[in-house]
MIMARLUM-986707 format. One record per residue (C-alpha): residue number from 0; residue in one letter; chain; y, z, x. Coordinates in steps of 0.001 Angstrom, whole numbers, plus 524288, in hexadecimal, padded with zeros to 5 digits. Layout:
<pts>
PT/pos/code/unit/v/w/u
PT/NUM/a/A/Y/Z/X
...
</pts>
This chain:
<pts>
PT/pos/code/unit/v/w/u
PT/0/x/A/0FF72/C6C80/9BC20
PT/1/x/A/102DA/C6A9B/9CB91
PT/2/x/A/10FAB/C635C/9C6C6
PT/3/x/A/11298/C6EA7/9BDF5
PT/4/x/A/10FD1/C787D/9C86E
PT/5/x/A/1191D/C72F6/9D0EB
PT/6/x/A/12450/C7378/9C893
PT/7/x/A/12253/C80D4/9C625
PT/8/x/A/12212/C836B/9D4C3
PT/9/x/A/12CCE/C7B82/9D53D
PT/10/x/A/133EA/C844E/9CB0C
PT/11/x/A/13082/C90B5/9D263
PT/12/x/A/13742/C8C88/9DE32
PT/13/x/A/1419B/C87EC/9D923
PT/14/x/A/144F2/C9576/9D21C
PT/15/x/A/1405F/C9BF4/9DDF4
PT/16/x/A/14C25/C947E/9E663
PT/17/x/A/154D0/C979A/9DA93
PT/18/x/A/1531D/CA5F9/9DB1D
PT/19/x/A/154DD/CA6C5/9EA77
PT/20/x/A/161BE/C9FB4/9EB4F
PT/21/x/A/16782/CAAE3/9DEAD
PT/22/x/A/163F2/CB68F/9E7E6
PT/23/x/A/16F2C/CBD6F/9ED10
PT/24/x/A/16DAE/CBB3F/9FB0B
PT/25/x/A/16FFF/CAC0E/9F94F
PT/26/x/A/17CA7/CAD78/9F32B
PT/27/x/A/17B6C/CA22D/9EA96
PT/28/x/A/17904/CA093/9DBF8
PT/29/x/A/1764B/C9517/9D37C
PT/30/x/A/17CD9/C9B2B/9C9EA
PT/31/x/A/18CCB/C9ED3/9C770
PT/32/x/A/1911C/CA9A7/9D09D
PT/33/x/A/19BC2/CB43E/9CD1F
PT/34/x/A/1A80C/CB1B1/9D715
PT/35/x/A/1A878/CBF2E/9DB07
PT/36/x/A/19CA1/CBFF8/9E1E9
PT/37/x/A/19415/CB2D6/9E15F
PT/38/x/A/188B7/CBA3D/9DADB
PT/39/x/A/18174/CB248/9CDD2
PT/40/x/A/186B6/CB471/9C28B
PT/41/x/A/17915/CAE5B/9BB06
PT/42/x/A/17144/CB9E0/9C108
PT/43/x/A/16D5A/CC396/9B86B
PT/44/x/A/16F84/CD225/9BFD7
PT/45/x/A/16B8D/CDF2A/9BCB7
PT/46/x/A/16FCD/CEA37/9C486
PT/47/x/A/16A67/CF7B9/9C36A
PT/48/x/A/172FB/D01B4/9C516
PT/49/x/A/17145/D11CA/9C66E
PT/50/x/A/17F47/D18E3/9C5E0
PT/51/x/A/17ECB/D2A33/9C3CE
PT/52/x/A/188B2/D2ED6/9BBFC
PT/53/x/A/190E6/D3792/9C215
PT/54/x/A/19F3A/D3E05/9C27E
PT/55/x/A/1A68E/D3121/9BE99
PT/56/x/A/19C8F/D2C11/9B6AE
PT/57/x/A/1975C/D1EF8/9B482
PT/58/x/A/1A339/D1853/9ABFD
PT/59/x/A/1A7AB/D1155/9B813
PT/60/x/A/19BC3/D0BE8/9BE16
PT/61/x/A/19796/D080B/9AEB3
PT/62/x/A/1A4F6/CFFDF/9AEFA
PT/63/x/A/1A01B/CFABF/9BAC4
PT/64/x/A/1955D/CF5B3/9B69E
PT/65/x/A/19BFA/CF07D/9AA0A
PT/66/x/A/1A70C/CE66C/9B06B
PT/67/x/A/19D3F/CE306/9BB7D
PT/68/x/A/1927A/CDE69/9AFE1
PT/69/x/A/19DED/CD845/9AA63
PT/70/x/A/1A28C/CCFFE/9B5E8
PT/71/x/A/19544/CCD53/9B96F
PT/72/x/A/18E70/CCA97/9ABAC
PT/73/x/A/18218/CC79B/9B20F
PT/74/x/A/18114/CD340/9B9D7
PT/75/x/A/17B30/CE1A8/9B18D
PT/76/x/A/17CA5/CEE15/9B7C4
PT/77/x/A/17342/CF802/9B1BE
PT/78/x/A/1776A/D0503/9B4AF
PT/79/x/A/16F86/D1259/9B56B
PT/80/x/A/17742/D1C25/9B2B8
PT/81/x/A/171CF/D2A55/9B7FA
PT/82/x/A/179CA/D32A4/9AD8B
PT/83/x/A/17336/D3F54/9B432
PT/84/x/A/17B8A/D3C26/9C0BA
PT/85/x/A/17A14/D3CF5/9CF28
PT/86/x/A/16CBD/D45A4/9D104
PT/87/x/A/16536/D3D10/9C67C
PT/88/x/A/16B71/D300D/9CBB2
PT/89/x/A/1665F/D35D7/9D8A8
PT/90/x/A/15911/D36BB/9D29C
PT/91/x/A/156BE/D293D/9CCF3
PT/92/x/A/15E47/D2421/9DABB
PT/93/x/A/150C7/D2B95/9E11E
PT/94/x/A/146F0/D2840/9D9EE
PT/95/x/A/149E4/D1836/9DA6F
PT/96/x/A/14B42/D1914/9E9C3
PT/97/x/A/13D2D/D22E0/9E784
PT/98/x/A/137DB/D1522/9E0B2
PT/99/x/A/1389F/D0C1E/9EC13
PT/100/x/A/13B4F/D0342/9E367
PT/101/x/A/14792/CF863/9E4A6
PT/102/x/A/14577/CF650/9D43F
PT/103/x/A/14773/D0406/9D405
PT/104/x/A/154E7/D0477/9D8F5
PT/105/x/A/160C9/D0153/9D2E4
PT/106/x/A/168A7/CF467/9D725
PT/107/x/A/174F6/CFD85/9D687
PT/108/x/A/17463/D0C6F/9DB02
PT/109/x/A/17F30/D15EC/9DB24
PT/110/x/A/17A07/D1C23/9E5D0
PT/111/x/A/16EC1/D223F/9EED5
PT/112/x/A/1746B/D30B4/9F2D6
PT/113/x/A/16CAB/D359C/9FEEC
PT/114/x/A/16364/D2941/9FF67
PT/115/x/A/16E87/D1FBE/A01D5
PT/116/x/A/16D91/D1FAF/A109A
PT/117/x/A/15EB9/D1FC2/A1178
PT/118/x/A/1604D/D147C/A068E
PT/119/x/A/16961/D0D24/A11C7
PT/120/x/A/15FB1/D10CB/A1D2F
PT/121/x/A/153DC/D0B11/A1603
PT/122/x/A/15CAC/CFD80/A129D
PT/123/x/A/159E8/CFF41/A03D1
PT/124/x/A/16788/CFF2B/A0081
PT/125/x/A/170AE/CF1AC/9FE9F
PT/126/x/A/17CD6/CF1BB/A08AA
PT/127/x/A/188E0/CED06/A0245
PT/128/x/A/19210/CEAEC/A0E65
PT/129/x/A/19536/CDCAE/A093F
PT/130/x/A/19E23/CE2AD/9FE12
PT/131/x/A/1A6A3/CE9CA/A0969
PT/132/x/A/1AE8A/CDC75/A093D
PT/133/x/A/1AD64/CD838/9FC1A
PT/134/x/A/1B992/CD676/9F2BC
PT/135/x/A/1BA26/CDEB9/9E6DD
PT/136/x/A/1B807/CD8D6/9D9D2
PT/137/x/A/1C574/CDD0E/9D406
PT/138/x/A/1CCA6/CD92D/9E072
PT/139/x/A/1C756/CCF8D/9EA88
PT/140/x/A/1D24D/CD22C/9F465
PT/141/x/A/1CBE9/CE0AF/9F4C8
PT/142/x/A/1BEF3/CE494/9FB76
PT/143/x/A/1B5E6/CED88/9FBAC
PT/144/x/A/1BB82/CF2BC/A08CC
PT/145/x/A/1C94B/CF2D5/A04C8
PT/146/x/A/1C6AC/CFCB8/9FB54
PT/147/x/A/1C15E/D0706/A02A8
PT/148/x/A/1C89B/D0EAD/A08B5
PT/149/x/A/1BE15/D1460/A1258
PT/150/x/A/1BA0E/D0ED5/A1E7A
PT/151/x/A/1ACC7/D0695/A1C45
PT/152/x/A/1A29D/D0FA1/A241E
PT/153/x/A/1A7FC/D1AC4/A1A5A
PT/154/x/A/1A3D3/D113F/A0FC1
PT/155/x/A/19746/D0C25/A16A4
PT/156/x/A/18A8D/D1318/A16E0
PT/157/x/A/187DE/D17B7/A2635
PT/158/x/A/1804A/D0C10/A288F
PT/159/x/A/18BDD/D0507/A264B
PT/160/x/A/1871C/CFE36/A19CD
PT/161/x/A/18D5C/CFE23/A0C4B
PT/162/x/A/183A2/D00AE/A02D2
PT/163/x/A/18CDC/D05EE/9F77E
PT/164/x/A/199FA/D00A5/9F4BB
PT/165/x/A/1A55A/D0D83/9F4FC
PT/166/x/A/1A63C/D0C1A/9E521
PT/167/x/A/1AE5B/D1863/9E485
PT/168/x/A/1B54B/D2394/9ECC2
PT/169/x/A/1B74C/D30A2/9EEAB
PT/170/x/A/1C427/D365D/9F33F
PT/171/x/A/1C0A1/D471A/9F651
PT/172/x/A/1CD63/D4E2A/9FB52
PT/173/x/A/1D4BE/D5B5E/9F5F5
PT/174/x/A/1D97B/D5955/9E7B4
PT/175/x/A/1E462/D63C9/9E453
PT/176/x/A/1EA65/D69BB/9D846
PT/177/x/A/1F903/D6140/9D761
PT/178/x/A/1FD46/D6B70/9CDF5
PT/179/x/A/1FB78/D778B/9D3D9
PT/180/x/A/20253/D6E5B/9E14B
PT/181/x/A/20D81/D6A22/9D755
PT/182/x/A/21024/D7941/9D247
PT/183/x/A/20FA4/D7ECE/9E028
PT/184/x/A/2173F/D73F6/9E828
PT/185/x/A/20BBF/D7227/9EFB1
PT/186/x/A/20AA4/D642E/9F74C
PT/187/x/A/1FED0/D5D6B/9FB63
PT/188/x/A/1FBAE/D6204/A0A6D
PT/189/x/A/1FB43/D55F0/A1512
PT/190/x/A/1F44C/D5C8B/A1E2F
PT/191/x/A/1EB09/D694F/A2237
PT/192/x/A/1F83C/D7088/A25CB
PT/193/x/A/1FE9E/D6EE2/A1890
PT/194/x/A/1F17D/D70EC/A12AA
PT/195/x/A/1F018/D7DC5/A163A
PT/196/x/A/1FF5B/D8112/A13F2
PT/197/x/A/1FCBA/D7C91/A0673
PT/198/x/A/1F00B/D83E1/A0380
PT/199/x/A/1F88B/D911C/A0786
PT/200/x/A/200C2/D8DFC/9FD47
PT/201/x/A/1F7B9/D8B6C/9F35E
PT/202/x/A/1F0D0/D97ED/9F613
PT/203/x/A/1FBBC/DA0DA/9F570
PT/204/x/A/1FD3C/D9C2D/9E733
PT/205/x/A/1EFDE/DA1FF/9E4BE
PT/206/x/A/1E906/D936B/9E2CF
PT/207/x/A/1DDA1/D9127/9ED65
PT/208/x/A/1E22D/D83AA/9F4A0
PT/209/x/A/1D53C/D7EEF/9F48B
PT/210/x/A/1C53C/D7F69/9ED7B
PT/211/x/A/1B9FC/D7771/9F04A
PT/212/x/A/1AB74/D76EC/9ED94
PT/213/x/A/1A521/D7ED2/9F57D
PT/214/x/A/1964E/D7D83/9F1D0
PT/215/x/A/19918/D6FB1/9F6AF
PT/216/x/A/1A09A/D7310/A015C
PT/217/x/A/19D87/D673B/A0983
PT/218/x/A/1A1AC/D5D71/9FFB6
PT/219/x/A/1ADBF/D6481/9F9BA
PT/220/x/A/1B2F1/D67D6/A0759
PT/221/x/A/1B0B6/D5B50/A0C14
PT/222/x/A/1B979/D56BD/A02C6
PT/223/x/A/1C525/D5C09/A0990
PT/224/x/A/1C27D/D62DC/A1639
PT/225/x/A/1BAB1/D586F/A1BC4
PT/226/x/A/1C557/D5075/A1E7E
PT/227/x/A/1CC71/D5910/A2867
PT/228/x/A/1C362/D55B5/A3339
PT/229/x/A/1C96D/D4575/A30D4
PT/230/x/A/1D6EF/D4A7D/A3090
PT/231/x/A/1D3F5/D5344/A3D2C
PT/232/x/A/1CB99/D499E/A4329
PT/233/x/A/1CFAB/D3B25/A3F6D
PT/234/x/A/1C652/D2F06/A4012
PT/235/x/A/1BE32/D3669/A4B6D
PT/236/x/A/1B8DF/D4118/A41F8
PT/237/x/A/1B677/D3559/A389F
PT/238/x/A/1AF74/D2E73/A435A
PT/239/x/A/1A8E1/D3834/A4741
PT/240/x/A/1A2F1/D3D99/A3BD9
PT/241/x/A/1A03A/D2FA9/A35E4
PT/242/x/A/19866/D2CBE/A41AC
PT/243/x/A/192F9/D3932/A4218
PT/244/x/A/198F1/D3DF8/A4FC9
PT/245/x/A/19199/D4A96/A5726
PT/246/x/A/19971/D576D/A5439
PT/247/x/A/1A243/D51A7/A488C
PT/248/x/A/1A16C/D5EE4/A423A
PT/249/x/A/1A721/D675E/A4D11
PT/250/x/A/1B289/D5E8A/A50F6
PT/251/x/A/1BFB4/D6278/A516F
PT/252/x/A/1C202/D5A60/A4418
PT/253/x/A/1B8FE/D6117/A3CBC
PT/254/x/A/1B95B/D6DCA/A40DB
PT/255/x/A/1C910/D6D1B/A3E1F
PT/256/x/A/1C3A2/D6BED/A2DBF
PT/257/x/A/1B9F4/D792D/A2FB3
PT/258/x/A/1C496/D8031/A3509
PT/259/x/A/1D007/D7D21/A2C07
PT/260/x/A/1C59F/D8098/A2154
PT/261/x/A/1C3DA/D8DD7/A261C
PT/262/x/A/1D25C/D8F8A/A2809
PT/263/x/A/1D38D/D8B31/A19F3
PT/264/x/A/1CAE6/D93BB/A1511
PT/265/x/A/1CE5E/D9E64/A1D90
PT/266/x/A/1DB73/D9D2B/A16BC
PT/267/x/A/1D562/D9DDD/A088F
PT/268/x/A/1D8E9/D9034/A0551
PT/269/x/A/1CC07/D8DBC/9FD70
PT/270/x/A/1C8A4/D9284/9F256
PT/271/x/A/1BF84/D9D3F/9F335
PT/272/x/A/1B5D4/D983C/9E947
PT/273/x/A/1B47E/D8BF6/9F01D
PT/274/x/A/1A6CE/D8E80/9F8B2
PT/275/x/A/1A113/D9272/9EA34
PT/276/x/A/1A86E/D85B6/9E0D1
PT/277/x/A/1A137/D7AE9/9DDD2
PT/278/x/A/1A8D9/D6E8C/9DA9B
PT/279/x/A/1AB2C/D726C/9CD65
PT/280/x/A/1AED4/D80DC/9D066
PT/281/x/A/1B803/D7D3C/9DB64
PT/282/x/A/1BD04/D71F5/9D2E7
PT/283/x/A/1C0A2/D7B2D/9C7D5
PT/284/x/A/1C812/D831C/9D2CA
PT/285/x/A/1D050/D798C/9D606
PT/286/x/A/1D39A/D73CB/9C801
PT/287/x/A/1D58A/D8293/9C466
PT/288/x/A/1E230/D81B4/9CD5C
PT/289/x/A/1DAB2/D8E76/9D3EF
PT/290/x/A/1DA59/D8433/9E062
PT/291/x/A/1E3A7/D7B19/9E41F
PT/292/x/A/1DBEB/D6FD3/9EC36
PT/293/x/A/1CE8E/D6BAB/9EC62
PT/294/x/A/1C5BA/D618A/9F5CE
PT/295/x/A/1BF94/D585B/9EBC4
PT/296/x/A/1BD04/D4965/9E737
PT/297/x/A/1C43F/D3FFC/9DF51
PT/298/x/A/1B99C/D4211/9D4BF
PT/299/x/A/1BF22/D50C1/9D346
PT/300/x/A/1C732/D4DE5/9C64F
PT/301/x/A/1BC56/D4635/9BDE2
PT/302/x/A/1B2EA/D515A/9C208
PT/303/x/A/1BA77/D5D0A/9BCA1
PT/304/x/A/1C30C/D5344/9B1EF
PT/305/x/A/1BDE9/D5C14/9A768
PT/306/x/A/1C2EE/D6A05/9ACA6
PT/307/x/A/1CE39/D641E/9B463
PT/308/x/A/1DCB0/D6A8A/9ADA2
PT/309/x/A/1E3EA/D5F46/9A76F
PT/310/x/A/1EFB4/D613A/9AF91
PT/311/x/A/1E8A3/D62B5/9BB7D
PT/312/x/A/1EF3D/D5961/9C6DA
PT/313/x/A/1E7B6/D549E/9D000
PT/314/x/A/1EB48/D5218/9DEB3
PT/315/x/A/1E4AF/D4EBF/9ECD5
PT/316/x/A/1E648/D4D95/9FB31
PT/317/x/A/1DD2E/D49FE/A05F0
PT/318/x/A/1D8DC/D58E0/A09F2
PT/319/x/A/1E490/D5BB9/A16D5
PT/320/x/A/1DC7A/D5CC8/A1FC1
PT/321/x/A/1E519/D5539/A2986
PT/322/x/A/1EF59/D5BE5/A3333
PT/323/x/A/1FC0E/D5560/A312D
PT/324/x/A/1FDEC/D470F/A344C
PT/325/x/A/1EEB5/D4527/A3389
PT/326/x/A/1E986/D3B47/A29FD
PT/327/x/A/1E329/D40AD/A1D8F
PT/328/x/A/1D585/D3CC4/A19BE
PT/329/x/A/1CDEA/D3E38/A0ED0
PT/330/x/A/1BEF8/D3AD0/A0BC3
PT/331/x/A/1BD7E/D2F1F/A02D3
PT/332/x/A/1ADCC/D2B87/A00BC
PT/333/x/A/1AA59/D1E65/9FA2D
PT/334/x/A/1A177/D1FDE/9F0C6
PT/335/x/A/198C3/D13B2/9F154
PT/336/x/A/18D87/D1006/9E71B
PT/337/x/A/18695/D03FD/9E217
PT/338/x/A/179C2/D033C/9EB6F
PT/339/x/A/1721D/CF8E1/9EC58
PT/340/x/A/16392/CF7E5/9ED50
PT/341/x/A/16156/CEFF6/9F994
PT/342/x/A/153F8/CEB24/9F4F4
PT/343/x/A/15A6F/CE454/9E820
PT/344/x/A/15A9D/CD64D/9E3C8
PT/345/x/A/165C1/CD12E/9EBF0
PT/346/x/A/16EEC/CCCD0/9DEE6
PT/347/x/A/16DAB/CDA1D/9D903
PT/348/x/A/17289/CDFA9/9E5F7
PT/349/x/A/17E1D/CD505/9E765
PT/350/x/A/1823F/CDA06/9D81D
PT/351/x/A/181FC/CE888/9DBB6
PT/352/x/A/189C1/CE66A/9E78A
PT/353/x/A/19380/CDDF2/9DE7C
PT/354/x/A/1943A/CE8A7/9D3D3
PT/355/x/A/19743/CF399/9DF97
PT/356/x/A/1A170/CEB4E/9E22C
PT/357/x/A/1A5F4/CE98D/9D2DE
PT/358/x/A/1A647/CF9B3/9D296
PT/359/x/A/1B4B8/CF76B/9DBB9
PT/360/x/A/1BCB3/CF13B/9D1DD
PT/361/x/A/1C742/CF753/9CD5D
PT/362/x/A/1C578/CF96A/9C082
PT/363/x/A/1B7C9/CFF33/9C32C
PT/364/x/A/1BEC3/D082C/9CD57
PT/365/x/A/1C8B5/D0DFD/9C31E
PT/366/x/A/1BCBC/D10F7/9BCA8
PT/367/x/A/1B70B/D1958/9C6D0
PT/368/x/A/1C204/D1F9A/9C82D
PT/369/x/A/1C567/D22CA/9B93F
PT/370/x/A/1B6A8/D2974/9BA8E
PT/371/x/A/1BB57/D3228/9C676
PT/372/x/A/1B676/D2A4F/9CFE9
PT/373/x/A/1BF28/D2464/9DC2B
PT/374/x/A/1BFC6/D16D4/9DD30
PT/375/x/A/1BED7/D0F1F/9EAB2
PT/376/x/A/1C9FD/D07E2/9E603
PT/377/x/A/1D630/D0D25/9E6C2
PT/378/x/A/1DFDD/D0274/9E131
PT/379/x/A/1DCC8/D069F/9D2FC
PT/380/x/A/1E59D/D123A/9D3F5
PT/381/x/A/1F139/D04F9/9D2BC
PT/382/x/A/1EF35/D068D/9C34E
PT/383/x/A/1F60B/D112E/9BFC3
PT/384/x/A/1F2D6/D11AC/9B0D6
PT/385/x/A/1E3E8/D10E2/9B7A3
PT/386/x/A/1E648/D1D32/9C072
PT/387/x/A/1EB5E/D27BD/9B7FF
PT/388/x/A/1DD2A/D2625/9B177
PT/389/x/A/1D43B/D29C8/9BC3D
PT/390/x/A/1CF0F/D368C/9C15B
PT/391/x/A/1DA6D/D3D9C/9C77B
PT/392/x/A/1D4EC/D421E/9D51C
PT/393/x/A/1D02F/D3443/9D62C
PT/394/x/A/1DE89/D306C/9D4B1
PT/395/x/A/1E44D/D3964/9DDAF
PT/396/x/A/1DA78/D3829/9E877
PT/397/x/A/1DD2C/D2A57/9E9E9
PT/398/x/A/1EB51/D2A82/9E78A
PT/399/x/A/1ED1F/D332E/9F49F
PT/400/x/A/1E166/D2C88/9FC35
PT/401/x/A/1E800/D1FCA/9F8C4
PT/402/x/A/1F100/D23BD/A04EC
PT/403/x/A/1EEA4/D1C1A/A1115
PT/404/x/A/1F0E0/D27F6/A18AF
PT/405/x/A/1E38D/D2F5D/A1657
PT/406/x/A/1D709/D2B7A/A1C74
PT/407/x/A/1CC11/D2A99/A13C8
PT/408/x/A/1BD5F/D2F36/A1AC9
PT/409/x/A/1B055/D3148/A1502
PT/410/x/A/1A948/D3C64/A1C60
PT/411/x/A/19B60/D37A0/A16C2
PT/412/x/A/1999C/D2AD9/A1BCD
PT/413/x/A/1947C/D2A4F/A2B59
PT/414/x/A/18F58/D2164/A33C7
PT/415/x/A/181F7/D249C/A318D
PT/416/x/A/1785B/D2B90/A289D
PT/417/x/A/17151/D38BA/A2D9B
PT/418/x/A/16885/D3EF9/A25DB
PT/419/x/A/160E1/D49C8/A2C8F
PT/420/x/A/1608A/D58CD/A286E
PT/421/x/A/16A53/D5D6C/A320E
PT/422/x/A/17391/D5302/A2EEB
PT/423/x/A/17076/D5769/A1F2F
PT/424/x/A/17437/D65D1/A2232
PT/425/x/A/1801A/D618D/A2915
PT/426/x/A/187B9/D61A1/A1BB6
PT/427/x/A/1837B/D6EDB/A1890
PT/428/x/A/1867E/D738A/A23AC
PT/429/x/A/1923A/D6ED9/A21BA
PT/430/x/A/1944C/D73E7/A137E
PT/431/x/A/19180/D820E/A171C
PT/432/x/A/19B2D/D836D/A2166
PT/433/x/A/1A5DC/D7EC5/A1887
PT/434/x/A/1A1ED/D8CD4/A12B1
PT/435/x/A/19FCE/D93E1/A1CB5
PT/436/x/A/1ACE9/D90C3/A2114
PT/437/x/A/1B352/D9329/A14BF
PT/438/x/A/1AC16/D9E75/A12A9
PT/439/x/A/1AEDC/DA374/A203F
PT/440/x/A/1A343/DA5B1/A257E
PT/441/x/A/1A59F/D9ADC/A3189
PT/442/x/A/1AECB/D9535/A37DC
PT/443/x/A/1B2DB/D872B/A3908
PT/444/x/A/1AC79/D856B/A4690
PT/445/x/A/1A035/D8CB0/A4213
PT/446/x/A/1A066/D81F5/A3749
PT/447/x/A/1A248/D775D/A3F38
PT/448/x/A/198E7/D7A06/A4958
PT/449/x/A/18D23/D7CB5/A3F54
PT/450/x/A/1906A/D6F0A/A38F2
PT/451/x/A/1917C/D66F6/A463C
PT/452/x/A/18399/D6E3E/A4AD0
PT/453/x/A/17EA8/D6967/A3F42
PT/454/x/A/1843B/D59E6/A3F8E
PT/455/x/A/17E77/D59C0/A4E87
PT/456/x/A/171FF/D5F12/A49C2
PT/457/x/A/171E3/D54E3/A403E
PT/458/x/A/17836/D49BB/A49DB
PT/459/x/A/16BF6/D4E05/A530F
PT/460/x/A/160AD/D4CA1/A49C7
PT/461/x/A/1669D/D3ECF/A4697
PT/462/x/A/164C6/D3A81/A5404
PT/463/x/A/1567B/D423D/A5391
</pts>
């Protein structure tokens, strides 16, 4: 009995040691490793996976999941797909962080909406900053960085973390009608000046130059006007509003947007209907013909496919807000997914990260885009037969932002989080006096001093 009680001990130990030295900090495996990325290929994974179904749907992410099983036989990625969308993704998202529990969560989350940066405070969320400098599956002379065409804090979460690899972007700038342009001999302005020349013209032919949603004002405008304070301003605006600079809102760079928005309007430029439209409404406007131009994403032509006239062509600019000779922006936001669970068995987070990473090849990028989505990548547009297939504002969008001449910026990301009240009204404060300006009930400097009272209230209660 003692002899046989010592081999069994024996045993135990033995497969104890075993087990430590196949854990993913080590690094090694007894086993064969796949070249790619030196993880086991004799481990049996399971990866849990939540994904909502939304505008493009879910084709793309299920062909993910497909060629990734494929290369990686030993690897299964059970997916959850929320068919009910955002709101009940949003819902199941809640009630698993509700739990407490780590079994609760998924291995693989799409994403965490508001919670994300609490998430990141409280360290329950996986950084990922080692895949910055890792070679793409497709094509190891590429990167992760050399893809992106945004500077890394834009990509980064404030803490300067990457917790979510940019899967995806979005392009927002002024789409216009190219055939009423063609039948009028109008020409694409370069500039504020030859933006408002042209929008006289268009006017006098009894076609409003431009709509937008109103009832989302901040958003929709956004889209277009908010770039006039970069063009007016340069890389201090950017600065300063990324590092969130005292009086931001009443500087010379912004202010220079409020005003030509009340001279715009002044001018009856916008539609009238456009403090009422909704997306839809002020979408219809436009593909009506009844408006010329509108400020709106790459995602515009999957969205209204069904209602869209078959010889509708589509065109876009980066909205002029620039005087001459000043570089053009326009707002490009990364759209990053794939969390990971930082409280996860250290393989399953190793094969998340790798499959993040397997969502930038190329052929998994064509497929984002023939859903209406905007891949990261870029160099897919080289296969012509490939490119007459995909959504047509995608197309466009990165056909003209292809040009090493525009800036790209993404307004959203800053240098730090700040989440009290004042800070929280400081949008809708914003919102309405995009109205009341367009309305005519203030002025720009009104405007502008209202939002800047309210960013120092906010800037105040931080240091509080």
């Amino acid at each position: 009995m003692i002899v046989i009680l010592l081999l069994v001990s024996m045993v135990l130990v033995f497969v104890g040691c075993g087990k430590k030295t196949d854990i993913a900090e080590e690094g090694t495996y007894s086993g064969e490793v796949y070249p790619e990325n030196g993880l086991p290929k004799d481990k049996r994974i399971t990866i849990r996976a939540i994904y909502p179904v939304q505008g493009t749907g879910k084709g793309q992410f299920a062909y993910a999941v497909k060629t990734f099983e494929e290369r990686f036989p030993n690897v299964k990625i059970d997916v959850r797909y929320i068919e009910a969308g955002r709101v009940a993704y949003q819902e199941l998202i809640n009630a698993s962080l509700q739990s407490g529990s780590d079994d609760e969560m998924y291995d693989w989350v799409y994403s965490f909406e508001s919670a994300k940066d609490k998430l990141i405070e409280q360290g329950k969320l996986e950084p990922q900053d080692e895949m910055w400098e890792r070679s793409l599956f497709d094509k190891p002379s590429l990167k992760l960085k050399d893809i992106v065409k945004l500077d890394k804090r834009e990509v980064s979460s404030p803490d300067g973390h990457l917790y979510a690899l940019p899967s995806g972007i979005t392009i927002v700038g002024l789409y216009y009608n190219k055939k009423l342009f063609k039948k009028y001999g109008w020409e694409e302005p370069k500039d504020w000046v030859e933006f408002m020349n042209l929008c006289a013209k268009i006017k006098s032919k009894g076609i409003f130059p431009l709509v937008m949603d109103g009832k989302h004002a901040l958003a929709y405008f956004d889209f277009g006007w908010s770039i006039i304070p970069y063009s007016v301003g340069g890389e201090k605006y950017r600065n300063d509003l990324y590092n969130y600079e005292p009086n931001v809102y009443c500087s010379k760079a912004y202010l220079a947007m409020l005003e030509r928005l009340e001279d715009f309007s002044k001018l009856g430029y916008l539609h009238p209907g456009t403090i009422s439209f909704d997306h839809t409404q002020s979408q219809m406007e436009f593909l009506q013909g009844k408006a010329a131009m509108i400020t709106n994403g790459t995602w515009l032509a999957n969205e209204m496919k069904d209602v869209t006239p078959p010889d509708f062509e589509w065109g876009f600019m980066p909205f002029p807000g620039n005087n001459p000779g000043q570089k053009q922006y326009v707002i490009m936001n990364t759209g990053g997914s794939g969390y990971v669970w930082k409280n996860k068995p250290a393989l399953i987070k190793q094969w998340v990260k790798e499959f993040n990473l397997w969502r930038l090849n190329l052929d998994i990028q064509k497929k984002v885009a023939e859903y209406g989505g905007v891949p990261i990548r870029t160099d897919f547009l080289s296969d012509l037969e490939f490119s007459k297939n995909i959504s047509p504002t995608v197309k466009i969008a990165l056909e003209i932002t292809n040009n090493s001449n525009i800036k790209f910026v993404s307004p959203d990301r800053r240098v730090r989080v700040i989440s009290n009240s004042d800070m929280a009204k400081l949008s809708k404060t914003r919102e309405d006096g995009y109205v009341s300006i367009i309305s005519g009930r203030k002025n720009a400097k009104q405007v502008a001093n209202e939002i800047n009272m309210q960013y120092m209230k906010a800037l105040a209660a931080e240091k509080k």
